[in-house]
C-alpha positions in Angstrom: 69.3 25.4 -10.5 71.9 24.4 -13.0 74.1 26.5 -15.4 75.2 24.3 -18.6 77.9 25.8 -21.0 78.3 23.5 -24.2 81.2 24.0 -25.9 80.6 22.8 -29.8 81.7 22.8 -33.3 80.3 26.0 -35.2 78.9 23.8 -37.4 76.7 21.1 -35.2 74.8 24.6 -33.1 71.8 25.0 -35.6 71.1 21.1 -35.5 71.9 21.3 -31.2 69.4 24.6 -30.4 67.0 22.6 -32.7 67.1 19.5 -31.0 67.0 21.6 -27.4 63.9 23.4 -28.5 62.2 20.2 -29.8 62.7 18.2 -26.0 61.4 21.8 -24.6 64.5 23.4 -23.7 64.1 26.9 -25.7 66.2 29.0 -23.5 70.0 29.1 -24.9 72.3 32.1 -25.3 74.9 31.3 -28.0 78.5 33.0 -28.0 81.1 32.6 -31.0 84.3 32.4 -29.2 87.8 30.7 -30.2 89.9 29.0 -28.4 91.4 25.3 -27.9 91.9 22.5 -26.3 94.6 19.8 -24.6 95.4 19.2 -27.9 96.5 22.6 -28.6 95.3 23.4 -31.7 95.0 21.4 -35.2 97.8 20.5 -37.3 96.7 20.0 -41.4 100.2 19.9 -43.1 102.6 22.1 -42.7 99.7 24.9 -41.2 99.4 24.9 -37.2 95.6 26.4 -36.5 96.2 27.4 -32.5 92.9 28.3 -32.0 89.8 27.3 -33.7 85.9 28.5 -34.1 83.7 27.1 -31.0 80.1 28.2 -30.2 79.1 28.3 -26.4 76.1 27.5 -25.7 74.7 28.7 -21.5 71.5 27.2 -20.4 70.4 27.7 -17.0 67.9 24.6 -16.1 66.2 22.9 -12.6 68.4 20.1 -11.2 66.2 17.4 -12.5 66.9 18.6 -16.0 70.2 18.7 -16.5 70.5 14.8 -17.7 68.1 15.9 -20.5 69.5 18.6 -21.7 73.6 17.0 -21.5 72.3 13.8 -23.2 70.4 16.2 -26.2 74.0 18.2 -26.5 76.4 14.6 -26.5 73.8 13.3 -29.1 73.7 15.9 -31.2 76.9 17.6 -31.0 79.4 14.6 -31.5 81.3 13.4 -34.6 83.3 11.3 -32.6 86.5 13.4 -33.8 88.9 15.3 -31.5 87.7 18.7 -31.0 83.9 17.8 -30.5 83.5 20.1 -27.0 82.9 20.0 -23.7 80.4 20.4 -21.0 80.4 22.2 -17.8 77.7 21.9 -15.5 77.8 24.6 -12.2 75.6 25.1 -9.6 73.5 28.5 -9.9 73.4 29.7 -6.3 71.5 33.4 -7.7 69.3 35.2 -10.6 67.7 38.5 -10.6 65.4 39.8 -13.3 66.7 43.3 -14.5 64.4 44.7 -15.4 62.2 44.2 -12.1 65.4 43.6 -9.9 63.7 40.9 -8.5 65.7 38.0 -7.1 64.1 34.3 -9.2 65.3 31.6 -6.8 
């Protein structure tokens, strides 16, 4: 299993989770978070904007689907502007239900 954390724009993470749920991919947590980039920020005049609003989005998939779900988040998520996101793909080596404390893999 795979854990995929999509860093977006606030504003492309309705249209993403839709487009996930619609090539049967439901399962998403979503986190507002700031932060930034290489680029440090955003510079509009005179204003400096160190940090800007991201949405995380963690998706824990099957090896086979990874491609899938990385080509629905590029599609989707990019404007072709600086700032767009990134993706992380890591290796799940462990999950456990809570609530029956069993172990899934």
């Amino acid at each position: 299993m795979k854990m995929i954390r999509a860093i977006i724009r606030p504003e492309k993470e309705h249209d993403v989770v839709l487009a996930l749920e619609a090539a049967g991919f439901p399962a998403v947590t979503k986190s507002h978070v700031f932060g930034r980039g290489k680029q440090r920020g955003l510079q509009v005049g005179n204003i400096r904007y160190d940090e800007l609003p991201k949405v995380v989005l963690l998706m824990i998939v099957e090896d086979h689907d990874v491609d899938p779900v990385v080509d629905v988040v590029l599609k989707i998520a990019q404007t072709g502007n600086m700032g767009d996101g990134k993706i992380f793909v890591s290796p799940v080596d462990q999950v456990y239900t809570i609530r029956t404390g069993k172990q899934e893999l």
